[in-house]
C-alpha positions as CSV (number, residue, x, y, z in Angstrom):
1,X,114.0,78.8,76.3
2,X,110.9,76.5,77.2
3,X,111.7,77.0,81.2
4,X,111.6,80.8,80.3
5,X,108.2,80.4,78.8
6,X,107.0,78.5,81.7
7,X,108.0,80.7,84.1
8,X,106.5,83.6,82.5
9,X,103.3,82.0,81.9
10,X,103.0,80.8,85.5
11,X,104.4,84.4,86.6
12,X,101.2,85.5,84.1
13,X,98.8,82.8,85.7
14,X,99.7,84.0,89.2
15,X,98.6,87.6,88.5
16,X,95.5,86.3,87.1
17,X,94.7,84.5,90.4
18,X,95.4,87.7,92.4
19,X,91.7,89.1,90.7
20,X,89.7,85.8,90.2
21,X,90.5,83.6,93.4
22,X,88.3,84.8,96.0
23,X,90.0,86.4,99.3
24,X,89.1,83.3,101.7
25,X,90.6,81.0,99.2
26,X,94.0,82.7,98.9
27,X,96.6,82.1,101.0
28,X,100.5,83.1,101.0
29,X,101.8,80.6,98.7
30,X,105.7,79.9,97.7
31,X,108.4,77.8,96.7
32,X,112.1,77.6,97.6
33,X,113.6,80.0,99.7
34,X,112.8,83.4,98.5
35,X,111.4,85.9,101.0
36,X,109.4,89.5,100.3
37,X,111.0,91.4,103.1
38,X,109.3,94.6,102.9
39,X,106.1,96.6,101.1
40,X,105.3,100.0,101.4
41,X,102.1,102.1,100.1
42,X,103.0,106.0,99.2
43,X,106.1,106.4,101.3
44,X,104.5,105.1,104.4
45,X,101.7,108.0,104.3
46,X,98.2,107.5,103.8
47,X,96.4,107.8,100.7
48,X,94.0,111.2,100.1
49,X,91.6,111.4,97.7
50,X,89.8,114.4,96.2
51,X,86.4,114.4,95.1
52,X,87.3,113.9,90.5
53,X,91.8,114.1,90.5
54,X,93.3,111.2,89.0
55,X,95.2,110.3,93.1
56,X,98.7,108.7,91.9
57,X,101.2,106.9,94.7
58,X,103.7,104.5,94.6
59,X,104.2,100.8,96.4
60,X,107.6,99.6,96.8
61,X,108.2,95.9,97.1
62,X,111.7,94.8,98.6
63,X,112.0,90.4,97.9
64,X,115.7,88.6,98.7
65,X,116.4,85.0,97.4
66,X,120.1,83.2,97.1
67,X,119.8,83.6,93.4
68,X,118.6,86.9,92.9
69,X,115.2,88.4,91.6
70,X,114.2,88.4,88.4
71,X,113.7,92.3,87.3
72,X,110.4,92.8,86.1
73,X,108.3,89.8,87.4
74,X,108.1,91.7,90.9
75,X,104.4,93.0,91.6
76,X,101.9,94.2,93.7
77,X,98.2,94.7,93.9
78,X,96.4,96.8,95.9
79,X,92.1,96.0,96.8
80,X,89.8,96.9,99.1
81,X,86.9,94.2,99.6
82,X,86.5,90.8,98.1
83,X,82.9,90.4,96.9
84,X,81.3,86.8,97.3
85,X,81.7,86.4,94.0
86,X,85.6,86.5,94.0
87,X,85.5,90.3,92.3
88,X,87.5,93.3,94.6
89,X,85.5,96.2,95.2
90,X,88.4,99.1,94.7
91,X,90.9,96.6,92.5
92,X,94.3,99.1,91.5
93,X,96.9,97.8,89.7
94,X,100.6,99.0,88.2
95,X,100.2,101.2,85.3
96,X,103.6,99.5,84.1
97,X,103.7,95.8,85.4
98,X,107.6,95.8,85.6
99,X,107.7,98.9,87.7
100,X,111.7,100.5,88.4
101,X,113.7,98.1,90.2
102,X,117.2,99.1,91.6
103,X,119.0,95.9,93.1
104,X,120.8,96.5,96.8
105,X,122.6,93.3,96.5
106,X,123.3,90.3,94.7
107,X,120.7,88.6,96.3
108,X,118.6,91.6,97.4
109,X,116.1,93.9,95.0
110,X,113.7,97.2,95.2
111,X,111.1,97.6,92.7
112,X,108.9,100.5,92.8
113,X,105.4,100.6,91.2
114,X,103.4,103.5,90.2
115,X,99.6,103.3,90.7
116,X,96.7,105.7,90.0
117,X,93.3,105.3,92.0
118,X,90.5,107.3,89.7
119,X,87.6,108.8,92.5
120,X,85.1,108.7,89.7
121,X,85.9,105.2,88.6
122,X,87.6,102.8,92.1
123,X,86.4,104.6,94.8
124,X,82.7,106.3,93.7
125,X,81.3,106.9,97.5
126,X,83.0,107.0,100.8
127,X,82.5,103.1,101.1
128,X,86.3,102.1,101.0
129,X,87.9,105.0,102.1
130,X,89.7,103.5,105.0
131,X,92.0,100.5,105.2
132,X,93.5,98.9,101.6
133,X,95.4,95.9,101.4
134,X,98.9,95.1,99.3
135,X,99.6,91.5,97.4
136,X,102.7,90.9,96.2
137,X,105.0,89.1,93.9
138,X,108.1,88.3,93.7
139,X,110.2,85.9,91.2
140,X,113.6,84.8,91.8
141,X,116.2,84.1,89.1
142,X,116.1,80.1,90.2
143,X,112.5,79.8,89.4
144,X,111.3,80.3,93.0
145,X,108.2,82.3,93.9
146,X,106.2,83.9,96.6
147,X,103.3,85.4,96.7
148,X,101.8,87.3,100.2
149,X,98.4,87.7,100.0
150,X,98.7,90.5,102.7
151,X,101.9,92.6,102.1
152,X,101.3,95.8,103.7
153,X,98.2,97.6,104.2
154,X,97.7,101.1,103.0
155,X,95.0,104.1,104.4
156,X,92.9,106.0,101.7
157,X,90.9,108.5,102.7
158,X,88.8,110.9,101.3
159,X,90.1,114.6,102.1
160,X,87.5,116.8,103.8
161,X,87.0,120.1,104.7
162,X,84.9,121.5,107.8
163,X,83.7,125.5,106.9
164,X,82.4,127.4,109.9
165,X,80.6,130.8,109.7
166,X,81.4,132.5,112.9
167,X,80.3,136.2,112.2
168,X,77.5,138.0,114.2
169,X,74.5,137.7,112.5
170,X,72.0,140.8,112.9
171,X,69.9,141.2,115.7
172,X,66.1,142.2,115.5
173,X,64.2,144.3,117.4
174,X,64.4,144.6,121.2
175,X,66.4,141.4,122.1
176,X,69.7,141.6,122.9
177,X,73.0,140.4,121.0
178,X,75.1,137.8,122.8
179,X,74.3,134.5,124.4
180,X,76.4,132.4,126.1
181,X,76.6,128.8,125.5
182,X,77.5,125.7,127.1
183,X,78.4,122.5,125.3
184,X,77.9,119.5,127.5
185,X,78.0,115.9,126.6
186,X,74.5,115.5,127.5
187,X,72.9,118.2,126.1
188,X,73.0,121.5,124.6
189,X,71.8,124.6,126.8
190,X,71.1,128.2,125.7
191,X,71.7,130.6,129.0
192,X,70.9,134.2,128.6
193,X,73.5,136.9,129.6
């Protein structure tokens, strides 16, 4: 029972370090032989965000060891930028920590996590649309434990939407209605017809 304990409350400590220690200072970091063999952020697609809807995606982390893993001690987080200060700037993390794991082996397990980025709240201004990155956990059954600091990497973007009036607009007086234009690199020319 008291090896039980410990490894949950270093599992627990580990988390912790994934928001305080400050990106330069983290590292991959393991012990024994377990291996996370495979992370992927919403299916492989990238991540679009509205303007105010709740964005929800998934991240699933596949981990092997000899002995197993340990259901429910698997986990990612997903963060933009490290501040200075050892914050993230766009921290997301699992609405339900244990996430749904389905082993494909003895030795070999998948746990999926659900996650929910808020455009109001983690990603106010167009500042960290582009390239996210994954950390994840794993736990084996022995006691052994990895961490990778960079997992997988994941695109959110912001969707956008270009409008373009095209219709005639009226013509005044004596001139005449169509123009022709040329676009070239350089510059923009008006020719009359």
């Amino acid at each position: 029972m008291h090896h039980r304990t410990t490894v949950v409350g270093f599992a627990g400590a580990l988390a912790l370090s994934a928001l305080t220690i400050p990106a330069a200072a983290q590292a991959d970091d393991f012990s024994g032989d377990i291996r996370i063999t495979k992370v992927v952020g919403n299916g492989g697609k990238d991540i679009v965000l509205g303007t105010t809807d709740v964005k929800t995606f998934t991240i699933a982390v596949t981990a092997t060891d000899d002995s197993g893993i340990e259901v429910g001690r698997t986990f990612p987080v997903m963060w933009h930028t490290p501040l200075p200060n050892g914050d993230y700037y766009g921290l997301v993390m699992p609405d339900n920590i244990a996430g749904k794991c389905v082993r494909q082996s003895f030795t070999t397990t998948t746990c999926t996590y659900t996650l929910k980025i808020n455009p109001r709240i983690h990603v106010q201004d167009n500042t960290t649309a582009g390239t996210w990155t994954v950390r994840a956990h794993a736990l084996a059954n022995d006691g052994d434990y990895i961490t990778k600091d960079s997992a997988a990497k994941a695109k959110v973007l912001r969707n956008s939407r270009l409008t373009v009036n095209a219709s005639p607009e009226p013509v005044e007086g004596h001139l005449s209605s169509s123009k022709r234009r040329r676009l070239r690199p350089e510059t923009l020319r008006s020719e009359p017809s």
